[in-house]
N, C-alpha and C positions, 0 to 999 in steps of 0.2 A: 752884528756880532758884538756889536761894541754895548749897546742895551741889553742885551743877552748876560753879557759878562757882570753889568752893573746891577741886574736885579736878582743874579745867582748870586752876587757878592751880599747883597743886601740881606737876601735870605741868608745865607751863611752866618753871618752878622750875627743876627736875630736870634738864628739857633742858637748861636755859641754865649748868647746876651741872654737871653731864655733861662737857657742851665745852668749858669752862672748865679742871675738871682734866686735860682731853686737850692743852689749849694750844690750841684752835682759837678763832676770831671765833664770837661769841657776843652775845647781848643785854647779860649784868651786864657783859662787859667793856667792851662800845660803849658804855656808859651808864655807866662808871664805877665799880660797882658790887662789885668786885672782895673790899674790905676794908669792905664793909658787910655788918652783920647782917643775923641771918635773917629778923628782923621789916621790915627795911626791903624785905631783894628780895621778902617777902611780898605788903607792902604794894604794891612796883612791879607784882608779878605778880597780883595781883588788882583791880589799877586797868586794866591792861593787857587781863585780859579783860572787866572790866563796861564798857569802852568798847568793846571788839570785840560783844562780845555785844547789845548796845542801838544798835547798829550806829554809834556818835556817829563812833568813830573821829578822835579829834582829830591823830593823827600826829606828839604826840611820843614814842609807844611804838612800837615795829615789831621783826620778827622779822630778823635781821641773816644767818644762816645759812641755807642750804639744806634744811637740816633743819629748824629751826626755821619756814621759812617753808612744809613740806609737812606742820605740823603745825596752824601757822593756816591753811590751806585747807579740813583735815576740822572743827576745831575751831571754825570759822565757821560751817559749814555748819552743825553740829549745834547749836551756841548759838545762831542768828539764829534755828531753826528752833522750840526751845523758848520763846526770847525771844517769839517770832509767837505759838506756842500759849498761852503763861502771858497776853498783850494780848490774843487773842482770847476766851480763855477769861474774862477778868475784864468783859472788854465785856458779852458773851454775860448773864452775870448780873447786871449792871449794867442791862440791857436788861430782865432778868425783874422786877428790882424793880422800876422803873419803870413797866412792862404791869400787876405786880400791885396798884402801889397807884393806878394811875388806875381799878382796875375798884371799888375801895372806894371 
């Protein structure tokens, strides 16, 4: 999950770095972010997806472009869906330990 998060961060990154050098509206620009380091839009872009992906969604990240925002539509889809499977999956075992130490 945690690679997951860091290469949808990266692509976000990229987009938002992309349209930036084109002169187009963009996320860094809407936010400021223009003549901030690579650590900081890092840090924006991987907050921006572990709140998408854990579906919190607080809304003060958002995709500002057209592009950007048919990039969070797949990019939702596919991190809620591993988000569900990595919760379910940890349940699921959660569950076995439990079954197996009530049989001892």
């Amino acid at each position: 999950m945690l690679l997951l998060a860091h290469v949808l961060a990266c692509i976000w990154h990229y987009i938002g770095d992309y349209y930036l050098r084109q002169g187009e509206k963009n996320w860094i620009s809407y936010f400021d972010l223009e003549n901030a380091g690579t650590l900081d839009r890092y840090v924006e872009s991987i907050y921006y997806i572990f709140i998408t992906m854990s579906t919190i969604g607080y809304g003060d990240s958002f995709p500002v472009s057209t592009n950007e925002k048919i990039f969070v539509i797949f990019m939702s889809l596919v991190a809620c869906g591993v988000f569900g499977y990595v919760i379910t999956t940890i349940s699921s075992i959660l569950a076995e330990v439990s079954k197996r130490s009530e049989e001892f």
